[in-house]
BALOBA-1460 file (C-alpha; in Angstrom, 3 decimals):
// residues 344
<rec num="1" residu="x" x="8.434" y="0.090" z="17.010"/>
<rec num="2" residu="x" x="7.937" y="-3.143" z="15.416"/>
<rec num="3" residu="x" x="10.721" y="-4.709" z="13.586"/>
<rec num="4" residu="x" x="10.584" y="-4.458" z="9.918"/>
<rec num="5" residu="x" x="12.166" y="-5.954" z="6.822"/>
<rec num="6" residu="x" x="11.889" y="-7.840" z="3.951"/>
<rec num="7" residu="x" x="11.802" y="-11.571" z="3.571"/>
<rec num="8" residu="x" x="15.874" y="-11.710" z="3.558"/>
<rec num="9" residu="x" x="15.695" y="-10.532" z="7.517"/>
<rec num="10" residu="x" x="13.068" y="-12.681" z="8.462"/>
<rec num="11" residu="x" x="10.686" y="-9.769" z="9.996"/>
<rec num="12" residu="x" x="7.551" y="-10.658" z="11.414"/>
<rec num="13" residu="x" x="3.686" y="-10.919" z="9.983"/>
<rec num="14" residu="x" x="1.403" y="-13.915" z="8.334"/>
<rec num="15" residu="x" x="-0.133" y="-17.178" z="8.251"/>
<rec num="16" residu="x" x="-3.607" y="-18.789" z="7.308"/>
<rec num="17" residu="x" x="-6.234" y="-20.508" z="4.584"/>
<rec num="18" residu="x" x="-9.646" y="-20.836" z="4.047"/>
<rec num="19" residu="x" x="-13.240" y="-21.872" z="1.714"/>
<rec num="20" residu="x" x="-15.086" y="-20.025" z="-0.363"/>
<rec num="21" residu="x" x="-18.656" y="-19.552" z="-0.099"/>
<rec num="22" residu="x" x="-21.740" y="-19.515" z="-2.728"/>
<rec num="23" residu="x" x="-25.066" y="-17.904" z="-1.422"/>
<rec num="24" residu="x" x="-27.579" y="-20.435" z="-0.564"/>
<rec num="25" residu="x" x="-31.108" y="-18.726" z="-0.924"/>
<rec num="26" residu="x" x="-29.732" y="-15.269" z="-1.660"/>
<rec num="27" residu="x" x="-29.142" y="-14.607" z="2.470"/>
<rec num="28" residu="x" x="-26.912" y="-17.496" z="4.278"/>
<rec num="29" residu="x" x="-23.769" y="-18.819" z="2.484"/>
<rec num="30" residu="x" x="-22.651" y="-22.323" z="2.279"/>
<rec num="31" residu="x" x="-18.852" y="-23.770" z="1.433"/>
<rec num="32" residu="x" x="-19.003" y="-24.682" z="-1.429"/>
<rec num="33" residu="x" x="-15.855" y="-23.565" z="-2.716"/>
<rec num="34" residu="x" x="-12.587" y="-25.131" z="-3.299"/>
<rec num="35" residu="x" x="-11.871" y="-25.768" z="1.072"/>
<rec num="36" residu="x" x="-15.088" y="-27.287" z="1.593"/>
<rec num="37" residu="x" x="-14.483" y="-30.320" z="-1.425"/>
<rec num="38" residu="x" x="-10.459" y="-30.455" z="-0.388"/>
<rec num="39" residu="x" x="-9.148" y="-29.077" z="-3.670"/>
<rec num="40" residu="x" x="-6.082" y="-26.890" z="-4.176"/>
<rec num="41" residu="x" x="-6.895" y="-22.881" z="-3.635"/>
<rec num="42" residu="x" x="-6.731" y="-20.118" z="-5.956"/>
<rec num="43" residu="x" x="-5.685" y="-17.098" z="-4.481"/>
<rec num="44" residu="x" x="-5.244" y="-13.426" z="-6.703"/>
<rec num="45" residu="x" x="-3.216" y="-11.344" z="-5.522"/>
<rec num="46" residu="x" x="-3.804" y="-7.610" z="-7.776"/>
<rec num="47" residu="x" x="-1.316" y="-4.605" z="-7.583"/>
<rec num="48" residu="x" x="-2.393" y="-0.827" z="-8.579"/>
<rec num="49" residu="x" x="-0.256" y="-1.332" z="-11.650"/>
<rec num="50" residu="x" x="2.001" y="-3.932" z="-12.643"/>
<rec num="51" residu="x" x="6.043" y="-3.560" z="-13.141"/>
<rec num="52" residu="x" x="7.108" y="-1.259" z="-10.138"/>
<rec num="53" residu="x" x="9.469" y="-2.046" z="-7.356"/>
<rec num="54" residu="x" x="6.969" y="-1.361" z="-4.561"/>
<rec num="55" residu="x" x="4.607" y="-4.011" z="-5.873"/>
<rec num="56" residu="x" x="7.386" y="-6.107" z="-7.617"/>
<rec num="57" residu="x" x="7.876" y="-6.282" z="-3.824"/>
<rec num="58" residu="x" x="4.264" y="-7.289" z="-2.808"/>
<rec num="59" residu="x" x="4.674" y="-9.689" z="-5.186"/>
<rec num="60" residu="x" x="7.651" y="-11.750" z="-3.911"/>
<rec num="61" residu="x" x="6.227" y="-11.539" z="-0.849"/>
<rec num="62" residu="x" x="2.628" y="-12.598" z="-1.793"/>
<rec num="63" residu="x" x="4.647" y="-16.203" z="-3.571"/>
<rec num="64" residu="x" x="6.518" y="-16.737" z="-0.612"/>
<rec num="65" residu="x" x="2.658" y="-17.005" z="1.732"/>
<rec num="66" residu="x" x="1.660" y="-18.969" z="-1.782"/>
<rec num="67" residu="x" x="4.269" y="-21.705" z="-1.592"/>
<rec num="68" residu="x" x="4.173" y="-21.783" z="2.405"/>
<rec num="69" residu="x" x="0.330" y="-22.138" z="2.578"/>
<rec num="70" residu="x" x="0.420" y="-24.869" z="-0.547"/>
<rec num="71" residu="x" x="-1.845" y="-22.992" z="-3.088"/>
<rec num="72" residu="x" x="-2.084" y="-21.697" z="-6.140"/>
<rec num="73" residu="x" x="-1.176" y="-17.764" z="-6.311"/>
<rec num="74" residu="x" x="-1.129" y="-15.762" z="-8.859"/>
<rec num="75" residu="x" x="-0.349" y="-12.298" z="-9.512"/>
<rec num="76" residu="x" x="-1.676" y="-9.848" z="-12.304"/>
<rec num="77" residu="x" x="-2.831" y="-6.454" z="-12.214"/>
<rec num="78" residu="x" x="-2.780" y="-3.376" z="-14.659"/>
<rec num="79" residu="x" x="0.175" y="-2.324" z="-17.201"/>
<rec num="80" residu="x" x="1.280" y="1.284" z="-15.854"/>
<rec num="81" residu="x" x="-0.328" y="3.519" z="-18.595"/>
<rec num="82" residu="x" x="-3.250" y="1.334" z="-19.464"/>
<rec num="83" residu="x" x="-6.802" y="2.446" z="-17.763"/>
<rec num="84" residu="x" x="-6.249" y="1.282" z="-14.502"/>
<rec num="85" residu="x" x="-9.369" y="1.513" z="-13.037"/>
<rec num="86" residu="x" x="-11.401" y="-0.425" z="-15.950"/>
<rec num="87" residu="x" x="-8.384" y="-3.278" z="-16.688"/>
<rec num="88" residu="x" x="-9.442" y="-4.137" z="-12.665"/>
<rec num="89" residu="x" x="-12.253" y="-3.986" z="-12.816"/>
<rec num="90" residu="x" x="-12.061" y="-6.462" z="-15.770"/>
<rec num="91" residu="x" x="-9.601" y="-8.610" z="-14.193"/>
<rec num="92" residu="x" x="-11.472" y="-9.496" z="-11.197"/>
<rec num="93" residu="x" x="-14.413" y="-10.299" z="-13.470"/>
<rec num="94" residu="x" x="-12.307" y="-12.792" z="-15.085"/>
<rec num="95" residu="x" x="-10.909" y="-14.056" z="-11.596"/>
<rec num="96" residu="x" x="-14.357" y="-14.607" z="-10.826"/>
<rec num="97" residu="x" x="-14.899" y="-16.871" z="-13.787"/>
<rec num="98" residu="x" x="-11.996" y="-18.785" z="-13.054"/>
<rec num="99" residu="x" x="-13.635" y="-19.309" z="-9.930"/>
<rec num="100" residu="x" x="-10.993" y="-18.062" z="-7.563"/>
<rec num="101" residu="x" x="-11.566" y="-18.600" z="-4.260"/>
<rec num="102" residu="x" x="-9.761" y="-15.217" z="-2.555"/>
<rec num="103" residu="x" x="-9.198" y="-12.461" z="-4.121"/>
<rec num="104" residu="x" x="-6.478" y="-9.400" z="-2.512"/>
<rec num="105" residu="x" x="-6.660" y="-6.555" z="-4.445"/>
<rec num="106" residu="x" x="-5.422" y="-2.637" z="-4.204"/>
<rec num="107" residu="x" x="-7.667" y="-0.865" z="-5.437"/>
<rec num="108" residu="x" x="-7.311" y="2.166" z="-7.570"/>
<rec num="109" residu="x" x="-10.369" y="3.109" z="-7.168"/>
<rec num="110" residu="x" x="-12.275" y="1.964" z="-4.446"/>
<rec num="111" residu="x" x="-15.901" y="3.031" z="-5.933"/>
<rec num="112" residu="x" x="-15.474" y="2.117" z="-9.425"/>
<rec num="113" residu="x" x="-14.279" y="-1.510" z="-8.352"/>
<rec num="114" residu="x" x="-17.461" y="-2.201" z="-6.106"/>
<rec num="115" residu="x" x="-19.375" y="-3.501" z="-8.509"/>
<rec num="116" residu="x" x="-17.237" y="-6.292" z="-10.017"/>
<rec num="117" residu="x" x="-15.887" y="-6.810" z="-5.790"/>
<rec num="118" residu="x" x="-19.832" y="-7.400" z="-4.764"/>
<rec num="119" residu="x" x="-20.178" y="-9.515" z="-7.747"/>
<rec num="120" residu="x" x="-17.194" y="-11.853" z="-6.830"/>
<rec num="121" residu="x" x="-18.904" y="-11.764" z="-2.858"/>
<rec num="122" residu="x" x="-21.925" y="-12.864" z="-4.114"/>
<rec num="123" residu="x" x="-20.119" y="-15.913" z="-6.422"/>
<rec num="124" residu="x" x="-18.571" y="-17.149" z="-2.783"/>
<rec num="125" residu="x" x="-15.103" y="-15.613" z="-3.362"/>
<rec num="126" residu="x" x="-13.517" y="-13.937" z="-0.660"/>
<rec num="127" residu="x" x="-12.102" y="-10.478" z="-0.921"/>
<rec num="128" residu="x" x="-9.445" y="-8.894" z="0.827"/>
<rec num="129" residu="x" x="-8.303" y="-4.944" z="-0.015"/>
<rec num="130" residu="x" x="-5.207" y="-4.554" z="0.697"/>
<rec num="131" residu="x" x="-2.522" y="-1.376" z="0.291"/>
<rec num="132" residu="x" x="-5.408" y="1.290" z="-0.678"/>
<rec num="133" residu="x" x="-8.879" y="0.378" z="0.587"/>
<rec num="134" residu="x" x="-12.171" y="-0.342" z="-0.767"/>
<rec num="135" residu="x" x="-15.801" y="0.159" z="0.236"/>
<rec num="136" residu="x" x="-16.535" y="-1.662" z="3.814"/>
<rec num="137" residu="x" x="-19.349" y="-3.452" z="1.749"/>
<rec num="138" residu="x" x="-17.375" y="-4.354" z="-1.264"/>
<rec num="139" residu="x" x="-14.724" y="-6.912" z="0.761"/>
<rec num="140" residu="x" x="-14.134" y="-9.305" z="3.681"/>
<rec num="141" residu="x" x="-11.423" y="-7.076" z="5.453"/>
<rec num="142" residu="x" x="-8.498" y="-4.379" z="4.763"/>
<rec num="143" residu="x" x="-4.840" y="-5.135" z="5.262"/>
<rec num="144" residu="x" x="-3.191" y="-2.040" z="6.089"/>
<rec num="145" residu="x" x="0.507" y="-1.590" z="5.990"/>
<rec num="146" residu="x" x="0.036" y="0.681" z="8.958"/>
<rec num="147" residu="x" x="-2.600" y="3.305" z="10.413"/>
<rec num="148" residu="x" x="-2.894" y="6.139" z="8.684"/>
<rec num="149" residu="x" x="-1.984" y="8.234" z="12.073"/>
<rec num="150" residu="x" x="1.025" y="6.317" z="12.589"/>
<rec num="151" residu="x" x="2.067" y="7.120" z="8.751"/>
<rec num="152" residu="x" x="0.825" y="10.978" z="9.172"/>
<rec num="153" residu="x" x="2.999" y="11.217" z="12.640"/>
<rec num="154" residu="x" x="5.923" y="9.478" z="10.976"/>
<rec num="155" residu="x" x="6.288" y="11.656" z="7.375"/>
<rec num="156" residu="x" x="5.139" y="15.137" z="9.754"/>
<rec num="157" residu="x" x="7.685" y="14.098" z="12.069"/>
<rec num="158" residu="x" x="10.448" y="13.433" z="9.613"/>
<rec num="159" residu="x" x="9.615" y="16.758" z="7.951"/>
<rec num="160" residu="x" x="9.273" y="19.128" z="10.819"/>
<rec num="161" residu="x" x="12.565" y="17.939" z="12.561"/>
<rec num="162" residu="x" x="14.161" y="19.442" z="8.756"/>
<rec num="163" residu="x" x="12.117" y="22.636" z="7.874"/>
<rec num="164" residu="x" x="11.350" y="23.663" z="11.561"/>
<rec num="165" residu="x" x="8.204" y="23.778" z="13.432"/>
<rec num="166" residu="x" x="7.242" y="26.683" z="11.346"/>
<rec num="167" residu="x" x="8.380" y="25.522" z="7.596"/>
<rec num="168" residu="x" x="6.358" y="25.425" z="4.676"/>
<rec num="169" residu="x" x="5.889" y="22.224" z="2.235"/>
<rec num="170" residu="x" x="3.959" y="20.845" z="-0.530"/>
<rec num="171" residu="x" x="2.722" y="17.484" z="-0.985"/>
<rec num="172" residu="x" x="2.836" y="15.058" z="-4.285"/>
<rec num="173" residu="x" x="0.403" y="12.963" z="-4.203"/>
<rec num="174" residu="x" x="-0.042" y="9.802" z="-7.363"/>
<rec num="175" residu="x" x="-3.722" y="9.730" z="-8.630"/>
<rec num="176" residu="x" x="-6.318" y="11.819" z="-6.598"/>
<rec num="177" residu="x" x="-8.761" y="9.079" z="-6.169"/>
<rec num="178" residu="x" x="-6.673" y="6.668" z="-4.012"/>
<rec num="179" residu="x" x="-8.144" y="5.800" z="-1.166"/>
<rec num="180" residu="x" x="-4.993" y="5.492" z="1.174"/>
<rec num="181" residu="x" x="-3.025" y="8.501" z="-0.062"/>
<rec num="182" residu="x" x="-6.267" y="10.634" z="0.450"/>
<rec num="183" residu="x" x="-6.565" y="9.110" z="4.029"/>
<rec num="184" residu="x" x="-2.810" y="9.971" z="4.876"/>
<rec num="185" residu="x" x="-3.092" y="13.773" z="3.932"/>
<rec num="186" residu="x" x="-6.384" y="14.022" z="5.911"/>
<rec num="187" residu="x" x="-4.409" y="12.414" z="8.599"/>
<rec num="188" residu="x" x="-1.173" y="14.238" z="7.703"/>
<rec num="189" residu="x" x="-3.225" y="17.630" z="8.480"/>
<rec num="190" residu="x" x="-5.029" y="16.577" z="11.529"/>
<rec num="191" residu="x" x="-1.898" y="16.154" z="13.321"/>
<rec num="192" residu="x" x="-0.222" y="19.007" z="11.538"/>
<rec num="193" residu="x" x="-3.217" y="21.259" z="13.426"/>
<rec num="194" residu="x" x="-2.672" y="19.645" z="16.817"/>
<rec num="195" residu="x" x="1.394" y="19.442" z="16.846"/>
<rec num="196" residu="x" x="2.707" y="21.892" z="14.657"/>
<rec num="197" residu="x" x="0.096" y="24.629" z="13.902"/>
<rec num="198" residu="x" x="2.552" y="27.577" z="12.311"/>
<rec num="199" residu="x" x="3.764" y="24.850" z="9.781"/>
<rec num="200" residu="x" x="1.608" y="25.914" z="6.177"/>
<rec num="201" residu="x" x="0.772" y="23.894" z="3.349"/>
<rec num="202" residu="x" x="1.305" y="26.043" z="0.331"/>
<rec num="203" residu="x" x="-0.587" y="22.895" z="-1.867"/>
<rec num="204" residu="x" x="-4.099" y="22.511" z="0.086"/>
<rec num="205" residu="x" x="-4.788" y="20.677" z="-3.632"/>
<rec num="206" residu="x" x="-2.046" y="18.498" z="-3.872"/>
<rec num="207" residu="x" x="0.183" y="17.488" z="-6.954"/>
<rec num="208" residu="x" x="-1.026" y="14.744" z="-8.708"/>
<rec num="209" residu="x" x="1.183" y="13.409" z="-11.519"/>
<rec num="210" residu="x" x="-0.399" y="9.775" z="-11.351"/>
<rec num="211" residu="x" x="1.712" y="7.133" z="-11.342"/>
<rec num="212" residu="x" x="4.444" y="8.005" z="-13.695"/>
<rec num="213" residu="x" x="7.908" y="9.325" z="-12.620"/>
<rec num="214" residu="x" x="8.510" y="11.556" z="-15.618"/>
<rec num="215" residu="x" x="5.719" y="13.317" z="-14.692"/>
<rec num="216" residu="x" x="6.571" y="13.858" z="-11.182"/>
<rec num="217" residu="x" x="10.057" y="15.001" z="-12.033"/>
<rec num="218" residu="x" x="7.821" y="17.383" z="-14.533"/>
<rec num="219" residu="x" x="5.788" y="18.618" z="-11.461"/>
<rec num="220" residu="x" x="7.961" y="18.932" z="-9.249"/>
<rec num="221" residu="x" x="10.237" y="20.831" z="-10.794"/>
<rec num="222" residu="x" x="7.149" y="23.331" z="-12.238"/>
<rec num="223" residu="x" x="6.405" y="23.584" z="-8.075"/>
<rec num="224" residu="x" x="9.706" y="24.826" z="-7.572"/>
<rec num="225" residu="x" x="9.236" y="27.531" z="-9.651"/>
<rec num="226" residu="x" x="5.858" y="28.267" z="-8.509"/>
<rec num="227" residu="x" x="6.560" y="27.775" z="-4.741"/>
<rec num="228" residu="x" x="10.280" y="29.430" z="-4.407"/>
<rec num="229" residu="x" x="10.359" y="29.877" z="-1.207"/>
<rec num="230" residu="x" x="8.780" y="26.079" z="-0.344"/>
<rec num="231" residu="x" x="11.026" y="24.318" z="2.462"/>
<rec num="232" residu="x" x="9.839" y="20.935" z="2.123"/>
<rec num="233" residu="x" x="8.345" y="18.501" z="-0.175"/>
<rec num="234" residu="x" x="6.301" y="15.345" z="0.562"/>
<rec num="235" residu="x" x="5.759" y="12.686" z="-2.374"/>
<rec num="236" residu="x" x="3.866" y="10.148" z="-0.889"/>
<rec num="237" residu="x" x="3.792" y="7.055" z="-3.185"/>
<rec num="238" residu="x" x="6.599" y="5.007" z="-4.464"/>
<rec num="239" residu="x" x="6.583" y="6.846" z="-8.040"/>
<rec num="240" residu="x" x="6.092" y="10.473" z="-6.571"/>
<rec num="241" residu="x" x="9.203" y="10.345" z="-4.241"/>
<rec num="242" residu="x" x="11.721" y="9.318" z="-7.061"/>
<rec num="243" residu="x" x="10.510" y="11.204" z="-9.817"/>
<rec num="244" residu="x" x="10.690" y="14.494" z="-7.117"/>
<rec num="245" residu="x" x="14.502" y="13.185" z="-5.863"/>
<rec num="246" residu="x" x="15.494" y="13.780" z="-9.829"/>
<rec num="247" residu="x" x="13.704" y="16.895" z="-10.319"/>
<rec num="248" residu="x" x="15.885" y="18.139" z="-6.888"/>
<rec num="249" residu="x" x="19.263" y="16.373" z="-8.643"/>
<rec num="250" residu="x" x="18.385" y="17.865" z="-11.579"/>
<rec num="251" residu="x" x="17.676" y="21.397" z="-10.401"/>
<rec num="252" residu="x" x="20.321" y="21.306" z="-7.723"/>
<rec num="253" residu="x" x="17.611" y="22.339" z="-5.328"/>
<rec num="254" residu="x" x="18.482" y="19.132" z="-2.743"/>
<rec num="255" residu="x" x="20.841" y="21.693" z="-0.626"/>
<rec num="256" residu="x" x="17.379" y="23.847" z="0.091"/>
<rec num="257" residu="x" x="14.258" y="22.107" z="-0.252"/>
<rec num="258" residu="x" x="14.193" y="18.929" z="2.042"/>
<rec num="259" residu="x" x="12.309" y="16.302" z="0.435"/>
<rec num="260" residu="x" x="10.412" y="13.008" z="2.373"/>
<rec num="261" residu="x" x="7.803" y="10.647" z="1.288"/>
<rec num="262" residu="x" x="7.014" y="7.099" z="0.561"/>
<rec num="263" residu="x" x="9.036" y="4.845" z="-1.506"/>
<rec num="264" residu="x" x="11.131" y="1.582" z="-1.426"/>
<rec num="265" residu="x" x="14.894" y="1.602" z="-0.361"/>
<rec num="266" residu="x" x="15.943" y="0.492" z="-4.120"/>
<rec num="267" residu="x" x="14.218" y="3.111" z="-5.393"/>
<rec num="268" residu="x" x="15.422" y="5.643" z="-3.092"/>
<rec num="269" residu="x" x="18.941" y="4.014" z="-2.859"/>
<rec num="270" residu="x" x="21.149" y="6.292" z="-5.230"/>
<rec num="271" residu="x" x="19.390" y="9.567" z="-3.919"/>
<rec num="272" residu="x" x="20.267" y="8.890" z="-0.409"/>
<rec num="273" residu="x" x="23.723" y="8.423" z="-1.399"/>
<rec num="274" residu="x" x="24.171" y="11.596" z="-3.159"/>
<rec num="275" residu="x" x="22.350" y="13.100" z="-0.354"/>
<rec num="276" residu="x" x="19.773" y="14.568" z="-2.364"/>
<rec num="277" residu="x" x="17.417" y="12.623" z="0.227"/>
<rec num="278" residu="x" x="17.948" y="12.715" z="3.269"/>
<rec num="279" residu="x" x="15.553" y="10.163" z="5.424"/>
<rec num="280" residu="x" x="11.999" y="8.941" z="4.074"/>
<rec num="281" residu="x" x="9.556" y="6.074" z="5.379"/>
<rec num="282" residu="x" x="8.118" y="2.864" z="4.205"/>
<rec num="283" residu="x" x="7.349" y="-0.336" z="5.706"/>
<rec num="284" residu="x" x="8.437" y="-3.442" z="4.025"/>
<rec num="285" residu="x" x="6.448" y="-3.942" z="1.046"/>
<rec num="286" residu="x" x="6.815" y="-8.023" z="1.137"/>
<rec num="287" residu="x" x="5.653" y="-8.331" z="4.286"/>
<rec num="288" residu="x" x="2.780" y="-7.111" z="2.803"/>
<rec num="289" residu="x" x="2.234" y="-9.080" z="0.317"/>
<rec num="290" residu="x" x="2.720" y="-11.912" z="2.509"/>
<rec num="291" residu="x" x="0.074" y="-10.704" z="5.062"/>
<rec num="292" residu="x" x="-2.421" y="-9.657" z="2.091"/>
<rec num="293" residu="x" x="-1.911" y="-13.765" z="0.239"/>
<rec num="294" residu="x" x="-1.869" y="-15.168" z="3.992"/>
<rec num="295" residu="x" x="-5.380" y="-13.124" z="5.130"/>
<rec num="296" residu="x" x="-6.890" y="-13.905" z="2.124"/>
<rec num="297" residu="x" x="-6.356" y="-17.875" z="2.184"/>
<rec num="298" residu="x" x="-7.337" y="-18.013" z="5.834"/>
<rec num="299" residu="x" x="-10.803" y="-16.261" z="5.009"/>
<rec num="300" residu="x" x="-11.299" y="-19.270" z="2.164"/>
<rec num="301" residu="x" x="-10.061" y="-21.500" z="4.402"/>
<rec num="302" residu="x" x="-12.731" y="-20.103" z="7.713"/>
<rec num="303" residu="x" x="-9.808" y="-19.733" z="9.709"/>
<rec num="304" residu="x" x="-10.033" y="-15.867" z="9.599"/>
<rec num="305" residu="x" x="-13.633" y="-14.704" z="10.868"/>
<rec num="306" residu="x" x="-15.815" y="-11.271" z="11.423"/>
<rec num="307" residu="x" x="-14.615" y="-10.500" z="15.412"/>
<rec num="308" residu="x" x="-11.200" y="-11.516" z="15.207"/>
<rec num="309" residu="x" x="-8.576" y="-9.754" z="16.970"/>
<rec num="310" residu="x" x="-5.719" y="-11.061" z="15.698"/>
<rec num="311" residu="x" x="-3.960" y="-13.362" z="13.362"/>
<rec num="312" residu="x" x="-1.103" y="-15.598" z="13.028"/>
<rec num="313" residu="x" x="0.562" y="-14.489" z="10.088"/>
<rec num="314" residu="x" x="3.163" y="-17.595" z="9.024"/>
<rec num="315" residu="x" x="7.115" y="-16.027" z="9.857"/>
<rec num="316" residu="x" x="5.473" y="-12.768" z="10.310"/>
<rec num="317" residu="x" x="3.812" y="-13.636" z="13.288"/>
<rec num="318" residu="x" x="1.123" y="-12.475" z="15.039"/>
<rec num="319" residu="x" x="-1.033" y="-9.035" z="13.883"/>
<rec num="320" residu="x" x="-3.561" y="-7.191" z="15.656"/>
<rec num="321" residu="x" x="-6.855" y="-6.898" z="13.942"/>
<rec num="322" residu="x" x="-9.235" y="-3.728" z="14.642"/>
<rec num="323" residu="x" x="-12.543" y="-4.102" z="13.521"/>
<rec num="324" residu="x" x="-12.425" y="-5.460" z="10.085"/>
<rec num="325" residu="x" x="-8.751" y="-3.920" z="9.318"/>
<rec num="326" residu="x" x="-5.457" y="-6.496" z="9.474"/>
<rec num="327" residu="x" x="-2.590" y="-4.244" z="10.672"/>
<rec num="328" residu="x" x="0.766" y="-4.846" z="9.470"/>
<rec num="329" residu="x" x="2.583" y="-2.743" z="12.017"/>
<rec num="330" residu="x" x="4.762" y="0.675" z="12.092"/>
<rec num="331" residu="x" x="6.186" y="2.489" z="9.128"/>
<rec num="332" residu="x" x="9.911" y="2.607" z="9.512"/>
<rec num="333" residu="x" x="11.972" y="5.602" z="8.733"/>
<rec num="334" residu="x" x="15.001" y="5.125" z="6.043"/>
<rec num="335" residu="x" x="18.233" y="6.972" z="6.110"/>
<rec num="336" residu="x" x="22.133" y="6.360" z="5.083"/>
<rec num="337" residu="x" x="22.739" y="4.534" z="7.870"/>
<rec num="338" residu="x" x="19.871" y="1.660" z="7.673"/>
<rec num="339" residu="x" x="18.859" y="1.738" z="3.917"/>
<rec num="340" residu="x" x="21.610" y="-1.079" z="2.748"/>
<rec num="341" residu="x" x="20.323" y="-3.161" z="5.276"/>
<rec num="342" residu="x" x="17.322" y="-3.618" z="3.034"/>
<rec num="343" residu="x" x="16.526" y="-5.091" z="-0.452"/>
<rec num="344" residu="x" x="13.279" y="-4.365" z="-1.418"/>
């Protein structure tokens, strides 16, 4: 497994910078862009939602590639409880006009931000999706944390060594058109089928309280009351998995229903301690950032190119590249005994 952590242990992962690119006669494009005359980059980096840990995370990491690299970052995204989607969509319209040369964005929605993504394409900016994916045609290349089998096997894993081979769970998902937590529970049940069949899924629809922790406490609690006999609970984004930890405090359920997801060690930190969670899995959340800002300045830059198969990625190191998706590496499973080792 690869070696994960945050900036503070020096993992591995980045490196890179590159030109932009206007469209010559509507087919070929030319540098044009900020590389090709020698000026200073402008690289976006854009979060789901602004003011969480996980991407408070992706951000430090995203200004640590921006100061090594020597451009201009910046970060901005959506408020949590604005419209999401739409203050995205907006945002990369302005980016545009600004005339950014990369942009790395997570997409909320990975159909209704095509439009304004093809627009920046065709203006010569680069585009990067990074975190949740958008469509093939709508950006340069994905970075993924790690491959949605690798996640699936790690979280099924995790759960099945708890609730036995035969347990039942639910799942918590955060909005139900994100592209990467719809891609892990597709994955999550393919290898359920093939290495645990008598395991059951009592949420085929899963829980979706968005992303707002009051909520998920809300929801989960509700599903222990309409699931009572429910073994195990998977909350699969950063918001899900504390908001379900409280409604488990809070309920005193912790001692019977084992709960996993996704979520950052901080977040997770005073929950492990009181045991009400036991282990859960991330991967280091400024490492991404870090590979996301580095990718996206080494496509402005031409240094990252279609048929790649890997990339130096700064003190990350070097990442394999599959097809047009930049992968971080292997999520990394958090318990008592690791999760002071990280501060994320």
């Amino acid at each position: 497994m690869r070696r994960w952590g945050m900036a503070a242990l020096a993992a591995l992962l980045m490196a890179g910078c590159g030109p932009a690119e206007k469209k010559d006669d509507g087919a070929k494009p030319v540098d044009t862009g900020s590389a090709a005359t020698g000026k200073k980059l402008t690289v976006g980096l854009m979060p789901k939602l602004t003011g969480i840990s996980f991407f408070n995370a992706t951000d430090k990491g995203g200004k640590e590639a921006g100061e090594a690299l020597g451009i201009d970052y910046v970060y901005d995204g959506p408020a949590a409880g604005s419209d999401t989607i739409e203050k995205q969509s907006q945002l990369v319209e302005t980016w545009v006009a600004r005339k950014f040369d990369a942009i790395a964005i997570a997409p909320n929605d990975p159909e209704a931000i095509a439009p304004a993504l093809t627009k920046a394409r065709s203006r010569g900016v680069k585009v990067v999706a990074w975190d949740a994916d958008a469509k093939k045609e709508a950006r340069d290349f994905f970075v993924t944390q790690c491959t949605p089998e690798s996640i699936a096997k790690s979280l099924m894993d995790v759960m099945a060594e708890a609730i036995g081979p035969e347990g039942s769970y639910i799942i918590i998902t955060g909005t139900l058109t994100a592209s990467n937590q719809n891609i892990w529970m597709a994955e999550m049940e393919k290898y359920r089928q093939a290495k645990y069949p008598k395991m059951k899924n009592l949420s085929p629809t899963p829980i979706s309280p968005g992303e707002d922790k009051a909520k998920a406490t809300q929801m989960a609690a509700d599903a222990l009351k309409t699931y009572p006999n429910v073994k195990g609970i998977f909350a699969i984004t950063s918001v899900a998995l504390p908001g379900a930890a409280e409604a488990l405090r809070k309920t005193g359920a912790g001692s019977k229903v084992f709960l996993t997801g996704l979520a950052t060690p901080s977040d997770m930190r005073e929950y492990v301690k009181d045991g009400t969670v036991k282990k859960f899995v991330l991967w280091s959340p400024v490492d991404l950032g870090y590979l996301a800002v580095s990718a996206a300045t080494a496509l402005a830059k031409g240094e990252l190119k279609p048929g790649a198969t890997e990339f130096k990625a700064g003190r990350i190191g070097t990442v394999k590249v599959v097809g047009d998706q930049i992968i971080l590496g292997d999520p990394l499973v958090f318990d008592k005994d690791n999760i002071d080792k990280f501060d994320f």
